[in-house]
LUMMI-665423 format. One line per 8 residues: number of its first residue (from 1); their letters; for each residue x, y, z of N, C-alpha, C, O, CB. Coordinates in steps of 0.2 Angstrom, whole numbers, m for minus. Glycine has a CB too. Example, Ala and Ser with C-alpha at 12.3 -4.5 7.8 and 13.67 -1.06 7.14 Angstrom:
<nodes>
1	AS	66 m28 39 62 m22 39 66 m16 39 71 m17 42 57 m22 45 | 64 m11 35 68 m5 36 64 0 39 67 6 40 70 m3 29
</nodes>
This chain:
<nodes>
1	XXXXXXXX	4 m6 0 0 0 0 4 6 0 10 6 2 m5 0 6 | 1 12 m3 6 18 m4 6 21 4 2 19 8 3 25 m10 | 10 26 4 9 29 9 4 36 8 4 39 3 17 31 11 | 0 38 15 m6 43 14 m1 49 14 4 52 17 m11 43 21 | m7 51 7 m5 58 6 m8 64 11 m13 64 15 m9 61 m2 | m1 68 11 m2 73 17 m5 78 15 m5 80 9 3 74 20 | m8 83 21 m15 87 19 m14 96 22 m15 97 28 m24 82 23 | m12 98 17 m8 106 20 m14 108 25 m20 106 24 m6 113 14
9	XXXXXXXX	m12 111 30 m14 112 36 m16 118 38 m15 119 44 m9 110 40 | m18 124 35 m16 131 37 m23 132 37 m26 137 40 m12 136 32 | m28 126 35 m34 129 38 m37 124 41 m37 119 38 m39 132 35 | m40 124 45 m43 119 50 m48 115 48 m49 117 42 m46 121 57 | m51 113 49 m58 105 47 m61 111 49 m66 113 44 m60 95 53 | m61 117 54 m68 119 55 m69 126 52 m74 130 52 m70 118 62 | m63 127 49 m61 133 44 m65 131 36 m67 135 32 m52 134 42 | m64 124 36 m65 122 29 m71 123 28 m74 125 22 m62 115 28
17	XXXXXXXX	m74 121 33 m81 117 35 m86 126 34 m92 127 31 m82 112 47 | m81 131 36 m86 137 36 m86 138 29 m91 139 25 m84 144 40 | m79 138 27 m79 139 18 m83 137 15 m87 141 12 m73 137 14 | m84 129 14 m89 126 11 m98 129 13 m103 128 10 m87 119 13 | m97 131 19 m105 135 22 m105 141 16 m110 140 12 m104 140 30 | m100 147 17 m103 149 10 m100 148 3 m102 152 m2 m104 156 11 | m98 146 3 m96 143 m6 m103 142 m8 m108 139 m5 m90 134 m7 | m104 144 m16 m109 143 m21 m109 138 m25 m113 134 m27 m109 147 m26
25	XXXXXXXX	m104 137 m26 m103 130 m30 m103 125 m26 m100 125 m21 m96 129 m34 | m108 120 m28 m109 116 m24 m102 108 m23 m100 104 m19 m117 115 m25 | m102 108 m30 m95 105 m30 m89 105 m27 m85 100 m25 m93 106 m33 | m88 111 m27 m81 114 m23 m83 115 m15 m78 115 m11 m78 123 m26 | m88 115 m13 m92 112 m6 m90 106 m3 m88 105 2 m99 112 m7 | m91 102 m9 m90 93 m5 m85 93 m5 m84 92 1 m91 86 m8 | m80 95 m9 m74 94 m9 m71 97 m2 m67 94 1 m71 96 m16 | m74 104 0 m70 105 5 m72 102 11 m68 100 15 m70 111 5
33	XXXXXXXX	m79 100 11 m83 94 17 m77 89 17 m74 89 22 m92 90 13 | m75 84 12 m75 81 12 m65 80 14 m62 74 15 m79 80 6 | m62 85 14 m58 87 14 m57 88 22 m52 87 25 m56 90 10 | m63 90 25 m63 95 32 m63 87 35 m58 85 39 m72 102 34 | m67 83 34 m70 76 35 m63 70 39 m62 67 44 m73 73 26 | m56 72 31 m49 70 32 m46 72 35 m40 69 36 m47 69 29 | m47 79 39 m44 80 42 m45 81 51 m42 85 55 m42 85 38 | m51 77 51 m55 76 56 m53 71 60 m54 70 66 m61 75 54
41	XXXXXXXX	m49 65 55 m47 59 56 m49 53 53 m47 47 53 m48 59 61 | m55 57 50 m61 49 48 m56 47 40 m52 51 37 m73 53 45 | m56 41 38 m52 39 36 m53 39 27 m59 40 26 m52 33 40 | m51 39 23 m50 43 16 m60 40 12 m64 44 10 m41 37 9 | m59 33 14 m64 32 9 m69 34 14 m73 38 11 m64 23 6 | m71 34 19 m79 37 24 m78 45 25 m83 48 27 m81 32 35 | m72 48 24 m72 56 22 m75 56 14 m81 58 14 m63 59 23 | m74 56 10 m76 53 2 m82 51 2 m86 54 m2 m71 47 m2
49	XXXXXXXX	m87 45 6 m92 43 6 m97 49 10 m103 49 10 m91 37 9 | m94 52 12 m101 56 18 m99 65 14 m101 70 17 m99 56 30 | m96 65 9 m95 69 4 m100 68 m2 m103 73 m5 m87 68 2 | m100 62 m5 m103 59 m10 m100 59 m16 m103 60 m21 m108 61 m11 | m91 57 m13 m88 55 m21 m83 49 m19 m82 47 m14 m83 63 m25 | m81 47 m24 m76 40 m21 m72 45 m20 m72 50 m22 m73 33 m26 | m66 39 m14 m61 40 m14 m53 42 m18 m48 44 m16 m63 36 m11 | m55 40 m25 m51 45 m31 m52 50 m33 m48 53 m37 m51 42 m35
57	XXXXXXXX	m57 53 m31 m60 60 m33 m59 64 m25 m60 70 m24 m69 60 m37 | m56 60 m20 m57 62 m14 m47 66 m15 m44 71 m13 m59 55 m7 | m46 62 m18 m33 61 m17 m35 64 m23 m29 64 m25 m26 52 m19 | m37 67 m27 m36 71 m31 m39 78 m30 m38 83 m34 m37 69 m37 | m43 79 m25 m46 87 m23 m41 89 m18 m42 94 m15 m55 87 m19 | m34 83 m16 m32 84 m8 m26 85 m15 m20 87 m12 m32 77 1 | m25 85 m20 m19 87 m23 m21 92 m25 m16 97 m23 m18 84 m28 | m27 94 m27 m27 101 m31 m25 106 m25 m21 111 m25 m34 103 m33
65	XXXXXXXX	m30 103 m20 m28 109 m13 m23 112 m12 m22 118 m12 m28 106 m7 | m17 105 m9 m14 105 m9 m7 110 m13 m1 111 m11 m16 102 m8 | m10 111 m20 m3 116 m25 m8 121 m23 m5 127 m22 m1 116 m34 | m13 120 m23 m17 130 m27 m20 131 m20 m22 137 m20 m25 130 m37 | m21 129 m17 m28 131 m11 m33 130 m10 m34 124 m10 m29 135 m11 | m39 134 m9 m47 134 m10 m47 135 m15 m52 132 m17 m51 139 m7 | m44 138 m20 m47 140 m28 m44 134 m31 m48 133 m36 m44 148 m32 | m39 129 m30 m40 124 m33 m44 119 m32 m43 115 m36 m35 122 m34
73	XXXXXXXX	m50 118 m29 m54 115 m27 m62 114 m32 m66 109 m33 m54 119 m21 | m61 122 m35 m65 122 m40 m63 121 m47 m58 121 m50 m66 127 m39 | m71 119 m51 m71 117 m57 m67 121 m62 m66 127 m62 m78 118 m59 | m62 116 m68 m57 121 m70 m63 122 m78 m68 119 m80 m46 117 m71 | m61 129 m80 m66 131 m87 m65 123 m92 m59 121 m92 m62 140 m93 | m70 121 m94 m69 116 m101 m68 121 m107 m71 127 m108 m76 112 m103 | m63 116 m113 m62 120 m118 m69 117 m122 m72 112 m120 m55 120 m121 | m69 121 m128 m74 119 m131 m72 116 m139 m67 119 m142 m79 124 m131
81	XXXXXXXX	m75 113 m141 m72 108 m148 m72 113 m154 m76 117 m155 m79 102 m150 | m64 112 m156 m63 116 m164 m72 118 m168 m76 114 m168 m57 109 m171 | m73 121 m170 m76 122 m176 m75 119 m185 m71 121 m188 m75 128 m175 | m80 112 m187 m78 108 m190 m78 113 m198 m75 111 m204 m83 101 m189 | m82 120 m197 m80 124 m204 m75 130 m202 m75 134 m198 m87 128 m208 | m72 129 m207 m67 135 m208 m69 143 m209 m75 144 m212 m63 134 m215 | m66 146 m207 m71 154 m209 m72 154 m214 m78 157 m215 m70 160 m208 | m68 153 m220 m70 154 m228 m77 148 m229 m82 150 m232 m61 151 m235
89	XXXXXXXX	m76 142 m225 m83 139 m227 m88 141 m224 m94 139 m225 m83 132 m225 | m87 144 m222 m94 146 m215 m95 151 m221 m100 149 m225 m90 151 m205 | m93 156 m223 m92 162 m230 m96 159 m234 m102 159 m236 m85 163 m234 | m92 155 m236 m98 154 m244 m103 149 m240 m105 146 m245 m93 148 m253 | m107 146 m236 m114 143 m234 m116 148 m234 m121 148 m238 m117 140 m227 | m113 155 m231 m120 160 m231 m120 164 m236 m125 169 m235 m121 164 m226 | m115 164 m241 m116 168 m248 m121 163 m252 m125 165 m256 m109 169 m252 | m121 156 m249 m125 152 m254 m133 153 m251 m138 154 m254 m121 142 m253
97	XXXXXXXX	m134 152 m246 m140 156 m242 m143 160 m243 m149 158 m243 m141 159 m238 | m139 169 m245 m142 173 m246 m142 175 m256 m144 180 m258 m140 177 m242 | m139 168 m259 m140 168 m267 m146 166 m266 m150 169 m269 m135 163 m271 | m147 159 m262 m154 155 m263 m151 149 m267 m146 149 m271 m160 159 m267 | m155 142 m267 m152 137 m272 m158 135 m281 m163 135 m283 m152 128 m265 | m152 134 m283 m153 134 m289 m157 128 m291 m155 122 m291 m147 135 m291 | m163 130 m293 m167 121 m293 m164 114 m295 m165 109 m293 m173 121 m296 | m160 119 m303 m158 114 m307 m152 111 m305 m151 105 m305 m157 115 m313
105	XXXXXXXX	m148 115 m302 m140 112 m298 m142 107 m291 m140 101 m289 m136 121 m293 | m146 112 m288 m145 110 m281 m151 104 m279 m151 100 m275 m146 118 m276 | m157 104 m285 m165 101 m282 m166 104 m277 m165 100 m272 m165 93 m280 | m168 109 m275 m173 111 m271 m174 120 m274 m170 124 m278 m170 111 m261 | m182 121 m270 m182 130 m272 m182 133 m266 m180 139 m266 m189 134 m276 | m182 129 m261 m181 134 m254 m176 129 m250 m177 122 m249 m190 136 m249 | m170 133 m246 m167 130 m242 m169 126 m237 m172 130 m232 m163 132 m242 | m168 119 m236 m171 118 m228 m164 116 m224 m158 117 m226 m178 111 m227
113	XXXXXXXX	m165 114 m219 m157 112 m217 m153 106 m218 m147 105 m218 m157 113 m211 | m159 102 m220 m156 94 m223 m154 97 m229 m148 95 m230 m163 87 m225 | m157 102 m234 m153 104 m241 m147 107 m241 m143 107 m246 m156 109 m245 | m145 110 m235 m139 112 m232 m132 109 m230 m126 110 m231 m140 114 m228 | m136 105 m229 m130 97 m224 m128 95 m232 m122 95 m234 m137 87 m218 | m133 92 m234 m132 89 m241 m128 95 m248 m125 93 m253 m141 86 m244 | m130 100 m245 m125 105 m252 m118 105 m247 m112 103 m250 m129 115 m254 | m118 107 m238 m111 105 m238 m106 98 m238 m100 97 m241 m109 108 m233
121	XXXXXXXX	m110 95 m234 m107 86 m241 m104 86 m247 m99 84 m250 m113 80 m244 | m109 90 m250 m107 89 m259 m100 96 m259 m94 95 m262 m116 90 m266 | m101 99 m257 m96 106 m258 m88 104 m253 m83 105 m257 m100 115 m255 | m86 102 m247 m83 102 m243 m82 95 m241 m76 93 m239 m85 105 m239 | m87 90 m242 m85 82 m238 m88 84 m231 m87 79 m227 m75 78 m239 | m90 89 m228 m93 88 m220 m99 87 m220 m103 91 m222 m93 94 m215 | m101 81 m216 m107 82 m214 m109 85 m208 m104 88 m205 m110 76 m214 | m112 86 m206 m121 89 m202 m124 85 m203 m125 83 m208 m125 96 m204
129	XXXXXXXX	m129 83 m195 m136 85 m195 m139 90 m195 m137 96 m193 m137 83 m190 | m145 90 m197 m148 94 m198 m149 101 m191 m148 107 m192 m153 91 m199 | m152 97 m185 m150 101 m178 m144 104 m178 m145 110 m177 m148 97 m173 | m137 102 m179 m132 104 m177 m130 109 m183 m126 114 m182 m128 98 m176 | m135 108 m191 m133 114 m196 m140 120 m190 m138 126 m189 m137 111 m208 | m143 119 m187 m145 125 m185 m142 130 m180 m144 136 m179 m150 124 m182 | m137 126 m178 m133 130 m172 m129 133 m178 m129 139 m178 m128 124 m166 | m124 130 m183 m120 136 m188 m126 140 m193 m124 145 m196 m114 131 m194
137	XXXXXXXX	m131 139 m192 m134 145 m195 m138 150 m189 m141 155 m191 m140 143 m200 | m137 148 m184 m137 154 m177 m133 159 m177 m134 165 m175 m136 150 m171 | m128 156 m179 m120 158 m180 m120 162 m183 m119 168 m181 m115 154 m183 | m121 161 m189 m120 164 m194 m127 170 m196 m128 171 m201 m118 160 m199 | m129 172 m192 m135 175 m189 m140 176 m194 m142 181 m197 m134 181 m186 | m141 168 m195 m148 169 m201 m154 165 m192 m152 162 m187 m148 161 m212 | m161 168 m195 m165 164 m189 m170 159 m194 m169 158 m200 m170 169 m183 | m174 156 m189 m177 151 m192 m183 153 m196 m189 151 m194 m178 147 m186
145	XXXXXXXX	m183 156 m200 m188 157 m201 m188 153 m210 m183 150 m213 m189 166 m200 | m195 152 m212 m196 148 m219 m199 153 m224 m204 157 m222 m201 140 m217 | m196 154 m229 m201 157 m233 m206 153 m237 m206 147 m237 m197 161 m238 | m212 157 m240 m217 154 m243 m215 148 m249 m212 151 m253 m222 159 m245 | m215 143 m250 m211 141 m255 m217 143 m260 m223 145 m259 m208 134 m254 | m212 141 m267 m215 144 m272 m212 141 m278 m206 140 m278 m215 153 m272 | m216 137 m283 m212 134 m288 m209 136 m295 m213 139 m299 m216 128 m290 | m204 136 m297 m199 140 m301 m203 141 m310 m202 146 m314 m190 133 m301
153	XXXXXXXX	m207 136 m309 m210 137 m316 m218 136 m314 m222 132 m316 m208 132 m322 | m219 144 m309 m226 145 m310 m226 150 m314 m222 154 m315 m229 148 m305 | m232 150 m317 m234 157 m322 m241 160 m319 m246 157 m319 m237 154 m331 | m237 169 m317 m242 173 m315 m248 171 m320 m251 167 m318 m239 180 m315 | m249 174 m327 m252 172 m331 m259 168 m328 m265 171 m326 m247 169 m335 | m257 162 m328 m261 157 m325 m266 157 m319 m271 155 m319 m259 153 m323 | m261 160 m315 m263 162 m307 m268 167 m308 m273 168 m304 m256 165 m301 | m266 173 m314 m271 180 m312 m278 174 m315 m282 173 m311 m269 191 m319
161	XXXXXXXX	m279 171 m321 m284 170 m324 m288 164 m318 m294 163 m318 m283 166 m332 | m285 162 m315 m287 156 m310 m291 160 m305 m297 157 m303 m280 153 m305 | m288 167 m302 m290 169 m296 m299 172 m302 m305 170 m301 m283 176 m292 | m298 176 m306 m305 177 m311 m308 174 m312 m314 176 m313 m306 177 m316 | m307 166 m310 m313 162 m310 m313 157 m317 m315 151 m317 m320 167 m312 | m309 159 m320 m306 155 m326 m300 151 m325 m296 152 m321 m304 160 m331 | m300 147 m332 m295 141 m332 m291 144 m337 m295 147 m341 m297 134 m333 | m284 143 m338 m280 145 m344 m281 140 m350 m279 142 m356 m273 146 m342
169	XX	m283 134 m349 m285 130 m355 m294 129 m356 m296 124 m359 m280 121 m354 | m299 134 m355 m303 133 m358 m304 138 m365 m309 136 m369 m308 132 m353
</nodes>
């Protein structure tokens, strides 16, 4: 068995115990509970157990402590994942957006977001879900809105004689 890690001392189980009273984060609470607990006497794993974390998450909050203090106790920032388009790609989706798609190129007259996934597939090799194309068009600060669709070879023509009461082939 290893030898027990030792637990800097400059503040008491019942110093700890106040800190964790008013700490917000409730995380960085157990940990100091749970820390106040080990230094009480009670033994790694039932200090960790009446904290509500195992005993490996107990020697790694007595490490952090231990370099940084009370502020290492707390949650460190998560990074967040690259971005799978490039800004020039991101550029042309929304020049291709505000062109509109070409029925005969693209098969559709109005964009939806599945026509998006599938034009950046075909242009770049990225896929998207549909969901996840809403978040890069959040982004890129288009909103959800749908225009009326409308088919590429309607004839006004037809439509005024239609609304008259008339058919264009009688």
């Amino acid at each position: 068995m290893g030898k027990a890690l030792k637990i800097r001392d400059e503040l008491s189980a019942e110093a700890l115990r106040r800190e964790a009273r008013r700490e917000k984060d409730g995380r960085a609470a157990a940990r100091m509970y749970a820390i106040a607990h080990a230094l009480d006497g009670l033994s790694r794993a039932e200090a960790a157990r009446l904290a509500g974390m195992e005993r490996q998450a107990l020697r790694d909050a007595v490490v952090r402590y231990n370099a940084e203090g009370l502020s290492g106790l707390h949650d460190r920032p998560r990074g967040r994942p690259r971005r799978r388009l490039e800004p020039g790609e991101e550029a042309a989706l929304a020049a291709a957006i505000e062109r509109g798609p070409d029925p005969d190129a693209d098969g559709c007259c109005a964009w939806t977001r599945a026509d998006l996934c599938r034009w950046l597939e075909a242009e770049y090799g990225k896929t998207y879900h549909p969901s996840s194309m809403s978040r890069v068009l959040r982004r890129l600060g288009f909103s959800r809105q749908k225009a009326r669709p409308f088919h590429p070879k309607k004839d006004p023509e037809a439509q005024e004689a239609f609304k008259k009461g008339g058919s264009p082939n009688r």
